[in-house]
LUMGULO-462976 format. One record per residue (C-alpha): x, y, z; residue number from 1. Coordinates in Angstrom, 3 decimals. Each point is the difference from the previous one (the first is absolute). Example, Ala and Ser with C-alpha at 12.3 -4.5 7.8 and 13.67 -1.06 7.14 Angstrom:
REM residues 2
SITE     east    north       up pase
SITE   12.300   -4.500    7.800    1
SITE    1.370    3.440   -0.660    2
***
This chain:
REM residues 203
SITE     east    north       up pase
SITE  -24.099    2.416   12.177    1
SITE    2.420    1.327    2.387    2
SITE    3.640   -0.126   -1.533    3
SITE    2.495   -2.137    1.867    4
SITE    3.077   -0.716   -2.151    5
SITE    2.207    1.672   -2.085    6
SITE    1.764   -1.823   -2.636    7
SITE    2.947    1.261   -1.726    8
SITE    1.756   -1.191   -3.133    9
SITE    3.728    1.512    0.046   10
SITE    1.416    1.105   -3.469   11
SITE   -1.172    2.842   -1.268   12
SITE   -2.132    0.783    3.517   13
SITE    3.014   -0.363    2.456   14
SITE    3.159   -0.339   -1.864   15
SITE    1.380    1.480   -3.518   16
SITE    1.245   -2.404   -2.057   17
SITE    0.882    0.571   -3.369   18
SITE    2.188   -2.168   -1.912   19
SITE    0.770    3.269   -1.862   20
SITE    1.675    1.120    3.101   21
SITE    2.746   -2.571   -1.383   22
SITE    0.162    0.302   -3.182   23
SITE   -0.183    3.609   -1.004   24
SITE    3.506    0.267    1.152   25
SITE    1.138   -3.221   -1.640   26
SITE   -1.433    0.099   -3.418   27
SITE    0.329    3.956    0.038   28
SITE   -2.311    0.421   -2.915   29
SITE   -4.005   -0.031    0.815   30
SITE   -1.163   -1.567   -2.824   31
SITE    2.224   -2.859   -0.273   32
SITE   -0.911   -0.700    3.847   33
SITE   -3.542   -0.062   -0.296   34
SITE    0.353   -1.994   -2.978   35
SITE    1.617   -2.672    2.392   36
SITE   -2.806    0.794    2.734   37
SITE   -2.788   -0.456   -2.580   38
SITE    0.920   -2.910   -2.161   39
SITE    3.174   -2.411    2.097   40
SITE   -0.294    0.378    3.398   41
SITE   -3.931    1.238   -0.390   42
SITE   -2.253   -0.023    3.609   43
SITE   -1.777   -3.270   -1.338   44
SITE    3.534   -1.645    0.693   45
SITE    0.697    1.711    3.167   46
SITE   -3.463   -1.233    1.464   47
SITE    0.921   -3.573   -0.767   48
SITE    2.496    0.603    2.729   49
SITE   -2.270    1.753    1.966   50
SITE   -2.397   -3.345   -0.059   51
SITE    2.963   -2.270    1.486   52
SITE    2.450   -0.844   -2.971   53
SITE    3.373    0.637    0.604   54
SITE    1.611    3.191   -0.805   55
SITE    3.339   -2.764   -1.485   56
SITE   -2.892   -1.879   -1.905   57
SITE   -1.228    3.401   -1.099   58
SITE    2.939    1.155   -1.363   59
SITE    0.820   -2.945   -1.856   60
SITE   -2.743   -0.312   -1.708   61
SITE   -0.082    3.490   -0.995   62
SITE    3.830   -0.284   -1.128   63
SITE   -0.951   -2.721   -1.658   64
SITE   -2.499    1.712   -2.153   65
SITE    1.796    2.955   -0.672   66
SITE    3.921   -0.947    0.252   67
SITE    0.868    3.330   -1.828   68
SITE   -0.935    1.992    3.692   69
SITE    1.372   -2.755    1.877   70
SITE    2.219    2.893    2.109   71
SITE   -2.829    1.989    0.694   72
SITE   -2.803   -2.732    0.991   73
SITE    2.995   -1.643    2.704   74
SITE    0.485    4.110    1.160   75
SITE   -4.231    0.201    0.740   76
SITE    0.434   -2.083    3.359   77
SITE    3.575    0.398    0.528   78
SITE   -1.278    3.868    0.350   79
SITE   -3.642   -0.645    1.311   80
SITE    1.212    2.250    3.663   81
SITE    0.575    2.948   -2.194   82
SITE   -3.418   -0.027   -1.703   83
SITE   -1.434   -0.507    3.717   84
SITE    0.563    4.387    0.520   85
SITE   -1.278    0.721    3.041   86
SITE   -3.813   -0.122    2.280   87
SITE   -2.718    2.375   -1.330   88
SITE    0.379    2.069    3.098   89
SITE   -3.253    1.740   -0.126   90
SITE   -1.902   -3.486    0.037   91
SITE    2.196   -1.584    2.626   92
SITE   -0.569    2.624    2.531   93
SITE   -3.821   -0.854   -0.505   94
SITE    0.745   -3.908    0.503   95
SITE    2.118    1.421    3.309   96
SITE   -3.466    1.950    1.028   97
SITE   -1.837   -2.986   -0.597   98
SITE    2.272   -2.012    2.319   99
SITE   -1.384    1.592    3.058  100
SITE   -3.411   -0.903   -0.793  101
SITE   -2.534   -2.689    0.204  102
SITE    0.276   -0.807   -3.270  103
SITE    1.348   -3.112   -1.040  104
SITE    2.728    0.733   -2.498  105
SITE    1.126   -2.824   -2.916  106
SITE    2.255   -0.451   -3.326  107
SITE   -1.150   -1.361   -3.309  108
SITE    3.166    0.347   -2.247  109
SITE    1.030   -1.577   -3.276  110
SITE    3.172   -0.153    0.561  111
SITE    2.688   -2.897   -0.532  112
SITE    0.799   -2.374    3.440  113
SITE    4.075    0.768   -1.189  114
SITE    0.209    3.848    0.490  115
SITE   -2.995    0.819    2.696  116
SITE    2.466   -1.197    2.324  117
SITE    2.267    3.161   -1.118  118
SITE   -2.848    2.644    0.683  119
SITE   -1.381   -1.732    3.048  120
SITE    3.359    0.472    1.594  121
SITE    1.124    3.620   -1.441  122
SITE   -3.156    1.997    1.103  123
SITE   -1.018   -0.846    3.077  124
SITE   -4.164    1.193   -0.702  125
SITE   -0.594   -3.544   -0.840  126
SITE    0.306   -0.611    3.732  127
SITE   -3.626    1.858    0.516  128
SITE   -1.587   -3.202   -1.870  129
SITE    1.385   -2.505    2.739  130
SITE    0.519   -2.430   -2.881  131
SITE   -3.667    0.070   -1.309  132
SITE    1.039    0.186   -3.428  133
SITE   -0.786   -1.885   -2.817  134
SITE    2.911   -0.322   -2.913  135
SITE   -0.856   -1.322   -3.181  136
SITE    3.118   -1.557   -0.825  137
SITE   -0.632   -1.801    3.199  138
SITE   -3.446   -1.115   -0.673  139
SITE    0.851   -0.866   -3.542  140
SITE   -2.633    2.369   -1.274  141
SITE   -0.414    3.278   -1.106  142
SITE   -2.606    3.074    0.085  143
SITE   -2.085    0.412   -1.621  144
SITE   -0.788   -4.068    0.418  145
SITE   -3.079    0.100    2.435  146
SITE    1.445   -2.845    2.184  147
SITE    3.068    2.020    1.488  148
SITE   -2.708    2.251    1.585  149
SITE   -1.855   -2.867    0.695  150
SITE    3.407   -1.414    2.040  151
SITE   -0.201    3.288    2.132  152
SITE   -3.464   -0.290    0.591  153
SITE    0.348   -3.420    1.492  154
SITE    3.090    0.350    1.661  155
SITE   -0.763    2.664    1.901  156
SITE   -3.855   -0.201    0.143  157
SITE   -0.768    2.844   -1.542  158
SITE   -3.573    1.191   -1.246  159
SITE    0.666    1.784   -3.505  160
SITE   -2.744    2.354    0.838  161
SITE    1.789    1.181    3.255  162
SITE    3.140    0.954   -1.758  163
SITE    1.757    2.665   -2.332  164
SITE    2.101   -1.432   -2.869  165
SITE    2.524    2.663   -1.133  166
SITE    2.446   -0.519   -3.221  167
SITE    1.456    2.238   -3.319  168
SITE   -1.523   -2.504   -2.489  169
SITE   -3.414    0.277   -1.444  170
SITE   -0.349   -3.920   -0.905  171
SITE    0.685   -0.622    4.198  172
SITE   -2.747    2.280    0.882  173
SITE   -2.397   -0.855   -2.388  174
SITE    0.309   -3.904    1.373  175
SITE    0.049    1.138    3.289  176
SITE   -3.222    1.837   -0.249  177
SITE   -1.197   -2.660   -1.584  178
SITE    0.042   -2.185    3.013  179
SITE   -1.236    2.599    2.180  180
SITE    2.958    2.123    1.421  181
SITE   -0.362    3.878   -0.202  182
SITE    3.051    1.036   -1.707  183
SITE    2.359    2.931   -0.266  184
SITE    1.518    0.556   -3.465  185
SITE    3.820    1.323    1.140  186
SITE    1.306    2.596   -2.987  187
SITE    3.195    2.485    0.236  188
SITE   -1.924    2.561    1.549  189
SITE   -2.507   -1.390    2.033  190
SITE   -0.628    0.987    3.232  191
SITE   -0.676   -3.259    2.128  192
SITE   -1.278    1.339    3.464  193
SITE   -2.243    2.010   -1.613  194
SITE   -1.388   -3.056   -2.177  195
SITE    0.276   -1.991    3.317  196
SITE   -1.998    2.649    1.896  197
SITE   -2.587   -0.017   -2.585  198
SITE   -0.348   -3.635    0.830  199
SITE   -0.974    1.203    3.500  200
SITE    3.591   -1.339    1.405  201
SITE    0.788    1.645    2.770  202
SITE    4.073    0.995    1.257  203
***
């Protein structure tokens, strides 16, 4: 079937965010950092955010939990712009490509309804999706829970087989596949207009 849409989820495909960005400089010692990263402020918790709590609620709870990091949990928002480094300028000047196309162009982001503002306003890309964009925090729901795709299907009327699904994270592409996208698996060095082309997308 003839490819239509192009679906893009944003961190990690579009923008570089680390929250390491952050706190390499503040803890200043690697292993006590990732020791924060893996086991207090872990991506599990993060995520929670990302499906619609609040990033206050968030942090209380956390703080609550683990009162002896109490500083560093309240610096992981207060911060959250400085683990937001910068596009992924090699993949953004695709999604500018695409822009003067046929295609029909979309977001699917996890991403908390608190800070999307922030990107949505700094890099001005976003403007290529007209506001077709579907945020989990938003929505309440996160990837890889099959009804967020199923919200972009129906709310833009979208056939899964007529579109491309792109994303960094191996559980989002195997759901996606699963109901019927083709998908593009996004590492550091892939080259996405070449794995676009192969899909017989055309520039």
């Amino acid at each position: 079937m003839e490819i239509k849409n192009i679906i893009f989820d944003f961190g990690g495909v579009l923008m570089d965010w680390d929250p390491r960005y952050f706190f390499r400089d503040y803890f200043k010692d690697d292993e006590r950092m990732e020791y924060f990263l893996q086991n207090i402020a872990q991506s599990e918790w993060n995520e929670e955010q990302d499906r619609g709590r609040s990033l206050a609620e968030g942090t209380e709870i956390q703080v609550k939990k683990f009162p002896e990091w109490e500083k560093e949990l309240r610096a992981y928002y207060d911060n959250w712009t400085v683990m937001l480094k910068s596009d992924i300028p090699k993949n953004v000047e695709i999604l500018r490509r695409l822009g003067n196309t046929d295609y029909q162009l979309f977001g699917l982001t996890n991403w908390s309804e608190e800070t999307f503002p922030y990107a949505l306003e700094n890099y001005d890309f976003f403007q290529i999706f007209n506001g077709k964009i579907v945020v989990s925090g938003t929505e309440k729901m996160i990837k890889p829970d099959p009804k967020i795709w199923h919200v972009l299907l129906e709310r833009y009327h979208l056939n899964a087989a007529e579109s491309v699904f792109i994303d960094d994270n191996p559980k989002n592409i195997e759901m996606a596949r699963s109901l019927g996208f083709t998908t593009i698996k996004i590492n550091p060095d892939t080259d996405l207009e070449q794995e676009l082309e192969g899909l017989g997308i055309q520039f």
